[in-house]
N, C-alpha and C positions, 0 to 999 in steps of 0.2 A: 054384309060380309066384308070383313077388315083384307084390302088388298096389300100383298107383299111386296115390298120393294127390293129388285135385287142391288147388292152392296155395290157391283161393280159398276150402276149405272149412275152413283150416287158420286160427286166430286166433293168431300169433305173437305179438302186441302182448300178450296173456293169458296166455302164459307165461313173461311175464318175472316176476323177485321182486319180492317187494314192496315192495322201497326202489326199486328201479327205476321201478315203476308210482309210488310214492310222489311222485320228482321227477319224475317227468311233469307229477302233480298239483297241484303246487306252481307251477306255470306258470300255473293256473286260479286267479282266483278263491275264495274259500272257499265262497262260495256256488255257481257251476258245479260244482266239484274233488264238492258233497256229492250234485248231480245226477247223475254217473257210476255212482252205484250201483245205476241202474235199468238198467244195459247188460247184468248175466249176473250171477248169482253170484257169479261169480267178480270181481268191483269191485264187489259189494255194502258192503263194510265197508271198503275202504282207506280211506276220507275217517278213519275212525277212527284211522288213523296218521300223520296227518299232523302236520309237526311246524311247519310257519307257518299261525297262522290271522289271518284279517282278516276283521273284520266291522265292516262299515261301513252305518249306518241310511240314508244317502241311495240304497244300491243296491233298498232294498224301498221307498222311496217318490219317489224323482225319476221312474219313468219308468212306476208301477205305477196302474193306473188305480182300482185300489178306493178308496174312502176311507182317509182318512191313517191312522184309527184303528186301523181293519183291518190296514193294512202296518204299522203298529208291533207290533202283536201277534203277526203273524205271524216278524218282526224276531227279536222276544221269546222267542217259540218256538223259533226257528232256533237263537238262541244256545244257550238253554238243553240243548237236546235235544244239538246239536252234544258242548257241553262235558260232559254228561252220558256220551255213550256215548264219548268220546277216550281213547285207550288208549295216546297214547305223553310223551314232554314233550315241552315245548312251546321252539323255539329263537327263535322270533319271533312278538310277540302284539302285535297293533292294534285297535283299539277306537277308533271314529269314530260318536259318537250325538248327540241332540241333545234336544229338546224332547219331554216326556211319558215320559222313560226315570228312572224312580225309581232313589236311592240303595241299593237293598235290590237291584236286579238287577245294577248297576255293582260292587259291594260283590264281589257272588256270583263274577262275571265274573273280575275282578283276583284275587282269593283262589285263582280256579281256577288262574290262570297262573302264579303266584306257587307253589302248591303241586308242580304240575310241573314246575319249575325252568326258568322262563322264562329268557332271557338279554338279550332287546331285548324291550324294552317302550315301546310306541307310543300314548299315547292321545291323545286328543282331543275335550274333554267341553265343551258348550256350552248354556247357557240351559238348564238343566236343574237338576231338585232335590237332584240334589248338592252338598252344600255341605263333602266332604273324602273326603277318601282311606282305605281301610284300613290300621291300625298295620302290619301285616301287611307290606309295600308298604316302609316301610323299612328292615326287618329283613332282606332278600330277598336274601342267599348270592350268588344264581347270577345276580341281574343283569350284565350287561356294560356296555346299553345303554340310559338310560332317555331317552323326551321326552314331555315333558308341555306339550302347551296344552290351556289350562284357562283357565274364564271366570268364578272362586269361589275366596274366599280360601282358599288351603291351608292347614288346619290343622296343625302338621309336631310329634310326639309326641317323644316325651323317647327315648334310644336309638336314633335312624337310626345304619344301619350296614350300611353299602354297599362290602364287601371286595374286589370284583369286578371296580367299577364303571371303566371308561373313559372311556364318552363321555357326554355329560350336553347335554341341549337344555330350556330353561325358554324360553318363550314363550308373550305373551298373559297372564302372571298380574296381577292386578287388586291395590289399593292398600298389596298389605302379605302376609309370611304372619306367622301366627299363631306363639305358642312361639315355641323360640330359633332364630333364622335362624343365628345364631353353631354349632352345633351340624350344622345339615345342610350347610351349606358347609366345614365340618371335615374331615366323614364324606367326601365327595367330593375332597379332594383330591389323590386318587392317579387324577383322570384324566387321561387323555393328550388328549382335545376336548371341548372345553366351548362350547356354544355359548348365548348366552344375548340374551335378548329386554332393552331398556334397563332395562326396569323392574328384571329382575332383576339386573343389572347394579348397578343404586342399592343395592338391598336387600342385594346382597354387601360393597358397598363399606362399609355401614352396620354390619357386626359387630365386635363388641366389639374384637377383634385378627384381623389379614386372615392367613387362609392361606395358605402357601407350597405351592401347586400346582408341586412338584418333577420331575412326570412333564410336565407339561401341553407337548402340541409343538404345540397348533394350538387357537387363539383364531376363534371369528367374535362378531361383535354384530350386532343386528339394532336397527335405531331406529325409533321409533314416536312420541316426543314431543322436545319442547326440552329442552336442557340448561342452560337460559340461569340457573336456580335449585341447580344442584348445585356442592355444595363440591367435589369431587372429583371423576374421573374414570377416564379408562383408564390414565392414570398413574402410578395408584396400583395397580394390579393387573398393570402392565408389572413391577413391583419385588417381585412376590412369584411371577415367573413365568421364573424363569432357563435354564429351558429351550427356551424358546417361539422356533419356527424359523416359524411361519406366522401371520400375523394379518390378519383381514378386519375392518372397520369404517367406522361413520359416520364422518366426519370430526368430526362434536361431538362424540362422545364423549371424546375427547382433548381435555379442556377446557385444562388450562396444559402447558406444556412444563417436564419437570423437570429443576431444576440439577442434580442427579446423574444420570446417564444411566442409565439399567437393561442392566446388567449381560447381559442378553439381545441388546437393543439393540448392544452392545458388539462378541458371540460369536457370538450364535445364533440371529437370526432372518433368513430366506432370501428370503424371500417376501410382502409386505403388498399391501394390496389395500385404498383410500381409497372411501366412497363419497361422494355427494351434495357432489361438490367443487366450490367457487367460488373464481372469482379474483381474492380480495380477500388483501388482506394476512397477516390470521389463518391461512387457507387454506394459501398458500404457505409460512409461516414452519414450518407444522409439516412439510410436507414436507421442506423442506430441515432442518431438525431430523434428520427421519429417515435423509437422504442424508449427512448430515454424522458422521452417527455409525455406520451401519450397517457393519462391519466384518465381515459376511459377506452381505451384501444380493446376492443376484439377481437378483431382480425384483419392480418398482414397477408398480402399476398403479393411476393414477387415474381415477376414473367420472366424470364430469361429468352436470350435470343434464341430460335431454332436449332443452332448448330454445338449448344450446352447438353452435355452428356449426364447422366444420372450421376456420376461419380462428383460431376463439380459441381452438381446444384447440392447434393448433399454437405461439399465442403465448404460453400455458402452458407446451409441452414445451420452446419454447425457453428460457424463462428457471429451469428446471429443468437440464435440462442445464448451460445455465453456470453454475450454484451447485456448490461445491466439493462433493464425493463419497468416501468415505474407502473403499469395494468400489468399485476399476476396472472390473467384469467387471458392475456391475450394468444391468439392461435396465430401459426407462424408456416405458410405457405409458399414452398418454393417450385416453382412449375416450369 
């Protein structure tokens, strides 16, 4: 006699594999994904294979009622013990800390992921005793994806060499790095998105001879201060980027308009997207700049500042549109 089993006594979800269970897990959390282990045995140890981690310090103190000091420790704990017992590598690693987090366990932290062959790497290191990164951290094979905001001068070692690397995000770095900035902008220039905060933006424009970012298909900048003091600009980096089919940015950043058109500008870029735009003279000229040259242009999209009323953004698109256009086919966005 064939005995019946009832469904609900049957835990299916338990015997799937453990890459299955894995990307369940991965939907949580690092800190929830590491709670599952108290369900059965049997998800006692997956948090151990997991291959994205995120720990982030405001989740053990924005909503935890012990003292602050307590939840940093506890933080402290979590990382450690987590990375301690991790048993696979690692495809995507985030680190978000802040105040009271020494450079000896940041140090520890990076080194781990770095050793597992991290491929994106996420930090974001604030008012803390950090004052640089492990050498280690340059050297690093298997990056893909690095972003660093960071609120301390980077100190950047002799040998960065980044073979891997495509997408690059600097944000938030502070008055300067340290060593040859000429050297780590080198090493980087086989990626394909680069996105960088003004500051760094200055700092790249400042090395000895600019790199020819020959992969590079997609530019953002992020603006934070005036450029009312800089020799240079995004037009100078329009001229070492001949590939570049997407570009996002302030509208200052584009301090002069150059006599020679870049080569990009020309062929291959598809897609621009202007921010913090007024319609002053300056403003408009570089637009039409862009429409006048863009020979594969698709689509414009200007932002205007919050306080732009529907009557004047339209009297923007109209005198855009009647400025000559050298891509017929390009679309013309005023927001």
């Amino acid at each position: 006699m064939i005995k019946q089993v009832k469904l609900e006594d049957v835990d299916r979800v338990s015997d799937l594999p453990d890459s299955i269970l894995c990307h369940i897990l991965s939907f949580l959390s690092t800190k929830d994904a590491v709670v599952t282990s108290i369900l059965s045995t049997r998800w006692r140890y997956l948090f151990t294979l997991l291959s994205n981690l995120v720990f982030d310090l405001g989740e053990f103190t924005s909503s935890d009622r012990r003292p602050k000091s307590s939840s940093i420790k506890i933080f402290l704990s979590f990382v450690g013990r987590m990375l301690f017992f991790h048993k696979t590598n690692v495809d995507k690693f985030r680190l978000k800390c802040g105040i009271r987090v020494d450079c000896c366990h940041v140090y520890g932290w990076i080194l781990a992921a770095v050793w597992r062959g991290v491929k994106h790497l996420d930090l974001t290191i604030s008012y803390t005793n950090v004052k640089t990164l492990p050498d280690a951290l340059f050297a690093c094979r298997t990056l893909v994806a690095l972003k660093l905001d960071i609120h301390f001068v980077l100190d950047v070692p002799k040998g960065v060499h980044f073979p891997s690397l495509k997408t690059l995000c600097l944000t938030s770095l502070n008055d300067d790095l340290q060593a040859d900035a000429t050297a780590l902008f080198r090493e980087i220039s086989n990626v394909r998105s680069l996105l960088l905060s003004s500051t760094s933006l200055k700092l790249l424009l400042s090395c000895e001879s600019l790199p020819i970012f020959a992969s590079m298909v997609e530019l953002k900048l992020y603006c934070e201060h005036s450029y009312e003091y800089w020799e240079k600009g995004l037009e100078s980096l329009l001229t070492s980027s001949p590939e570049l089919e997407k570009l996002d940015f302030d509208q200052e950043v584009l301090i002069s308009l150059p006599e020679k058109v870049p080569s990009c500008l020309l062929f291959k870029l598809k897609v621009t997207e202007f921010s913090n735009f007024r319609d002053d003279k300056d403003c408009i000229e570089k637009v039409k700049y862009i429409l006048k040259h863009g020979g594969a242009l698709q689509k414009l999209t200007i932002r205007t500042a919050s306080y732009y009323h529907d009557e004047e953004k339209m009297k923007i698109a109209d005198e855009l549109f009647a400025s000559p256009r050298e891509s017929k086919q390009c679309c013309i966005l005023v927001v």
